[in-house]
N, CA and C atoms as an extended XYZ file, in Angstrom:
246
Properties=species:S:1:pos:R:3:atomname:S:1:resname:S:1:resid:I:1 pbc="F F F"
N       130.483       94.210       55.550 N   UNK     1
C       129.271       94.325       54.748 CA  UNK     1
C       128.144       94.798       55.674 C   UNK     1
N       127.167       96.269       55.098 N   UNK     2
C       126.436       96.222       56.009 CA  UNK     2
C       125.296       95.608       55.788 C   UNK     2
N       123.677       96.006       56.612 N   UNK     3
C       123.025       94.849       56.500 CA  UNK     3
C       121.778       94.823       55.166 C   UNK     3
N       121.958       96.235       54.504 N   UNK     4
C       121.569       96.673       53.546 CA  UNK     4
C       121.906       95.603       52.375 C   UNK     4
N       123.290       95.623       52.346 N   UNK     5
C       123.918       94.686       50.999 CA  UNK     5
C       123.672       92.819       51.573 C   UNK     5
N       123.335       92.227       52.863 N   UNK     6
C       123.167       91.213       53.228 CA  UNK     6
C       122.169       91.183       53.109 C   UNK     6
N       120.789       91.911       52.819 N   UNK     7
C       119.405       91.645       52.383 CA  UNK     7
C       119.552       91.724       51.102 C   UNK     7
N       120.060       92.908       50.565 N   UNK     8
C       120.080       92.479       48.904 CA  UNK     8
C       120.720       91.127       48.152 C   UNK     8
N       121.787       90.494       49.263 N   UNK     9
C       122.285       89.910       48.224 CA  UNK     9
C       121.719       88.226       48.750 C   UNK     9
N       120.829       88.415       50.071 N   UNK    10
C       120.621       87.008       50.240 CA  UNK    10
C       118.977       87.248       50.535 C   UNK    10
N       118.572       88.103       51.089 N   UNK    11
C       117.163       88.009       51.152 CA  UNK    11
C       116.132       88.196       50.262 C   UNK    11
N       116.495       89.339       49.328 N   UNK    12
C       115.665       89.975       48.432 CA  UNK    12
C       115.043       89.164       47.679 C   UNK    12
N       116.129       88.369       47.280 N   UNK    13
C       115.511       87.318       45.989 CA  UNK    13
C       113.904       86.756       46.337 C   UNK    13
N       113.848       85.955       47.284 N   UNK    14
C       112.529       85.815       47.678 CA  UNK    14
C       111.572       86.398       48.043 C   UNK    14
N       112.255       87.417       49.387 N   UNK    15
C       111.146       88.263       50.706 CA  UNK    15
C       110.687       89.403       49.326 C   UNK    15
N       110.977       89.727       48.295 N   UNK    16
C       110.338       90.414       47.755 CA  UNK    16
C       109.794       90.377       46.104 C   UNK    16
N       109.685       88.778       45.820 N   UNK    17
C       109.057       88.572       45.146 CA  UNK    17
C       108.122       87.326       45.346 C   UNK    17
N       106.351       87.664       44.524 N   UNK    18
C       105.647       87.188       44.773 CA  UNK    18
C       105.650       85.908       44.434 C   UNK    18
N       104.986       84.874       44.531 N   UNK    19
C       104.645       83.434       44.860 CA  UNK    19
C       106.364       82.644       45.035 C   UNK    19
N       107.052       83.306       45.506 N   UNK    20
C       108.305       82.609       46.015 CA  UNK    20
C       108.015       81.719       47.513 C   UNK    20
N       107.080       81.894       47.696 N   UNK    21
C       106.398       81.163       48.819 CA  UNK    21
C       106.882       81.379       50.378 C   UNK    21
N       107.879       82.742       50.166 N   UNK    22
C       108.387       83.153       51.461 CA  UNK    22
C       107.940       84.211       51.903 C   UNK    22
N       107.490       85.103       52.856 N   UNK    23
C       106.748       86.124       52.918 CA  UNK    23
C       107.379       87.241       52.476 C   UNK    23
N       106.748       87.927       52.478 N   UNK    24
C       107.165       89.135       51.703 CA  UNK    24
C       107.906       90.352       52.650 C   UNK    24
N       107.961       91.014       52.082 N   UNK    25
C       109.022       92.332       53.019 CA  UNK    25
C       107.279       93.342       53.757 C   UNK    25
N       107.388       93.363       54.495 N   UNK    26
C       106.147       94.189       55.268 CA  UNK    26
C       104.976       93.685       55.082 C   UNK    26
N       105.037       92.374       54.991 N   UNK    27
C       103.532       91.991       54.989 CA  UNK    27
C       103.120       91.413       56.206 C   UNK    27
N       102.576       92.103       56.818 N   UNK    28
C       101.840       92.189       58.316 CA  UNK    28
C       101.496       90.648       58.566 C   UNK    28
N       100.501       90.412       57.626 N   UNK    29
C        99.535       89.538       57.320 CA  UNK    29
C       100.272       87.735       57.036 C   UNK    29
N       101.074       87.986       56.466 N   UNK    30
C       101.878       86.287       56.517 CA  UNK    30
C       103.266       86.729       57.140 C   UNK    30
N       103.539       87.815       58.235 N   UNK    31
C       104.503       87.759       59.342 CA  UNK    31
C       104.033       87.082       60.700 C   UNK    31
N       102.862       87.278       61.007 N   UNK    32
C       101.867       87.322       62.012 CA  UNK    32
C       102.462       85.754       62.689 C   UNK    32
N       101.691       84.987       62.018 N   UNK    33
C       101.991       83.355       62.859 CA  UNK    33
C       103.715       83.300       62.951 C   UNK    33
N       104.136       83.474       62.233 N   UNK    34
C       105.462       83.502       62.484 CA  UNK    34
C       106.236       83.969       63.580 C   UNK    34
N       106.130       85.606       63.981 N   UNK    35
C       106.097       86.074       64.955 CA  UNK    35
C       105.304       85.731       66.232 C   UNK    35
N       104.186       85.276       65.834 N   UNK    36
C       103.814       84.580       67.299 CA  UNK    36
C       104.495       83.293       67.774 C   UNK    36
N       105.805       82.626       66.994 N   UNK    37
C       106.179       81.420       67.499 CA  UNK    37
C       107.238       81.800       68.381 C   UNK    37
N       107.754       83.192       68.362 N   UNK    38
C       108.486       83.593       69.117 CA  UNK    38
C       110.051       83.806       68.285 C   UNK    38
N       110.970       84.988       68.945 N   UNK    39
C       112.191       85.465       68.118 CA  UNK    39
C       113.330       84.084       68.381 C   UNK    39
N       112.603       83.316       68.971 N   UNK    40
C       114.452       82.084       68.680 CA  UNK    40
C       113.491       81.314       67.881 C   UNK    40
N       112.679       80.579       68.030 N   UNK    41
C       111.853       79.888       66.638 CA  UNK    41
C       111.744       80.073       65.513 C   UNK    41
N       111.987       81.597       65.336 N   UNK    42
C       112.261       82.228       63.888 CA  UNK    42
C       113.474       81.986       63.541 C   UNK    42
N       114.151       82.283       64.550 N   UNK    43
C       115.626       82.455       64.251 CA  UNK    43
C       116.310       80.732       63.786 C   UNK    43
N       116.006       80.179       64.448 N   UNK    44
C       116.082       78.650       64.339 CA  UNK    44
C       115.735       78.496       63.163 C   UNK    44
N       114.640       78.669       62.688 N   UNK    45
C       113.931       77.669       61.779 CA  UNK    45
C       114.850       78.265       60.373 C   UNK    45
N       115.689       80.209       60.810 N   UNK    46
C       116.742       80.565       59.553 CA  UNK    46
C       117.715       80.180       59.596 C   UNK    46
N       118.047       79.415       60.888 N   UNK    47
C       119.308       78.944       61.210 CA  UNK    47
C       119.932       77.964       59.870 C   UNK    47
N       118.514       77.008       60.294 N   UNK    48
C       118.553       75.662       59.959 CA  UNK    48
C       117.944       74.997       58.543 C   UNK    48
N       117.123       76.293       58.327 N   UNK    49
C       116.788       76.082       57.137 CA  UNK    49
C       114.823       75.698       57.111 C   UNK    49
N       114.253       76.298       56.220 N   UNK    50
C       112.467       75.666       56.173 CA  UNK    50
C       112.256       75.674       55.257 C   UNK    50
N       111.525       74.912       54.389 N   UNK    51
C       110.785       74.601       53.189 CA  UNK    51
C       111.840       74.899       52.267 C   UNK    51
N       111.727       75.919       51.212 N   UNK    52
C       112.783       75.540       50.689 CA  UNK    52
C       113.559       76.580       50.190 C   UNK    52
N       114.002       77.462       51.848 N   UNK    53
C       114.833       78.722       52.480 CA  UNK    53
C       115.802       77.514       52.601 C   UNK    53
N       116.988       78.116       52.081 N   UNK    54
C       118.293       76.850       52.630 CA  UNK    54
C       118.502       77.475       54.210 C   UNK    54
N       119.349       76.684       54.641 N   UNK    55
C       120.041       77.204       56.054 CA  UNK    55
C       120.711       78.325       55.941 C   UNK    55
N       120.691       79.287       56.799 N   UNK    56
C       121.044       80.628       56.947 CA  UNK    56
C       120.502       81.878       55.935 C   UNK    56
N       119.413       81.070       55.492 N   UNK    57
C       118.650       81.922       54.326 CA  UNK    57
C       119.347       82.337       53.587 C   UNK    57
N       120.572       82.001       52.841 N   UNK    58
C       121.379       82.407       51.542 CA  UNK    58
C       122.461       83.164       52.083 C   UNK    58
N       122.891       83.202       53.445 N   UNK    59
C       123.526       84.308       53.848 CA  UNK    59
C       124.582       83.265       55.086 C   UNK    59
N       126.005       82.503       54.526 N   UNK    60
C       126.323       81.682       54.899 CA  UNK    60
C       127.722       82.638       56.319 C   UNK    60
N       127.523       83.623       55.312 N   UNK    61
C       128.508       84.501       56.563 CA  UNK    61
C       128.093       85.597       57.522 C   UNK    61
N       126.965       85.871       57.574 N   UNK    62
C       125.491       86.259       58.670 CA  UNK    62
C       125.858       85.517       59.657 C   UNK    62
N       126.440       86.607       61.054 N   UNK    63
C       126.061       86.195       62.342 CA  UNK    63
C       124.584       85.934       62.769 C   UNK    63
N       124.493       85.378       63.688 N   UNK    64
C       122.803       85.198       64.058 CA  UNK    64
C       122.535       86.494       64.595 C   UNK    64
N       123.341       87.608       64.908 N   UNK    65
C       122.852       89.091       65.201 CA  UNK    65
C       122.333       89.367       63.804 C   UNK    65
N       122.810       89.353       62.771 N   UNK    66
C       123.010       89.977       61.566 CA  UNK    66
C       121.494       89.467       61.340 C   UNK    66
N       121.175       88.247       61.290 N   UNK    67
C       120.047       87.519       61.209 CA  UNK    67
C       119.165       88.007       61.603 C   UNK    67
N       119.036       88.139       62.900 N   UNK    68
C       117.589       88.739       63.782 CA  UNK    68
C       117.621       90.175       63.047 C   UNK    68
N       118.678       91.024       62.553 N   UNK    69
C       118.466       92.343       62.194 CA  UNK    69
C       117.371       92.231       61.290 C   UNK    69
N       118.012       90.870       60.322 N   UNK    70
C       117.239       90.854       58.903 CA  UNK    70
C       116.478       90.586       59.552 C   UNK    70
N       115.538       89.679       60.073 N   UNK    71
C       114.237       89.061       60.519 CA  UNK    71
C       113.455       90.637       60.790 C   UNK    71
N       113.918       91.214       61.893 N   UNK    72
C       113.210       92.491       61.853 CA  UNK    72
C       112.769       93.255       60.740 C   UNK    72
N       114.437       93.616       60.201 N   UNK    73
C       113.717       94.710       58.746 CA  UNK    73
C       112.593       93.562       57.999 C   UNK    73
N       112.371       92.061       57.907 N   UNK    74
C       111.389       91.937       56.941 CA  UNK    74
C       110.168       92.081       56.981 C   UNK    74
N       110.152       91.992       59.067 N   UNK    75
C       108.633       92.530       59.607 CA  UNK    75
C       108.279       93.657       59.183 C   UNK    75
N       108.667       94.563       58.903 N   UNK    76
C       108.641       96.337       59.070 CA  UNK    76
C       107.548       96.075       57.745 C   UNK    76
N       106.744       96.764       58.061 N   UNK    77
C       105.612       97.542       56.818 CA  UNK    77
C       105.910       98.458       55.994 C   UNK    77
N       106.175       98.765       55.194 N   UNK    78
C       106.188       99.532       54.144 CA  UNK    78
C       107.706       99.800       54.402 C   UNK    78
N       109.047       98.729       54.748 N   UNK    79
C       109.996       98.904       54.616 CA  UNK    79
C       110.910       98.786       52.994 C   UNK    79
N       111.727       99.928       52.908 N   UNK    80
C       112.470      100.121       52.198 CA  UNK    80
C       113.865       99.622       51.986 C   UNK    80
N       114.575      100.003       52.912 N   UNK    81
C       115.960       99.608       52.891 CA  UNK    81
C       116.441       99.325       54.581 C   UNK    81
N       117.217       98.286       54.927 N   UNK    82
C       117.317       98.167       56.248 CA  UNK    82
C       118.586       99.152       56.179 C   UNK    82
């Protein structure tokens, strides 16, 4: 599976709809603190699960490479498709 169909089928639901309370796909603006906690703090907190992102963010067969990919494409601004 590439990582196109692992955002559609586990990220999308939230990162790109509004008041899902998870940030959105290119939004600079509620990526910011996040990214300043640093790339294993992020990664951790998808590991393991936050608020109410289950663990591995919906994506139970996502290596933690596969992970950081997604984490990236959701930073990207005006991203489309990873």
């Amino acid at each position: 599976m590439d990582l196109a169909e692992r955002y559609e089928r586990s990220c999308q639901l939230c990162h790109a709809q509004r008041g899902s309370g998870a940030p959105l796909v290119g939004d600079t603006a509620a990526w910011a603190p996040r990214i300043q906690r640093g790339e294993a703090a992020l990664l951790a907190s998808v590991v393991q699960g936050l608020g109410t992102m289950p663990p591995r963010g919906l994506c139970p067969d996502c290596s933690n490479t596969d992970l950081q990919r997604l984490i990236v494409f959701l930073q990207q601004p005006q991203a489309a498709t990873p």
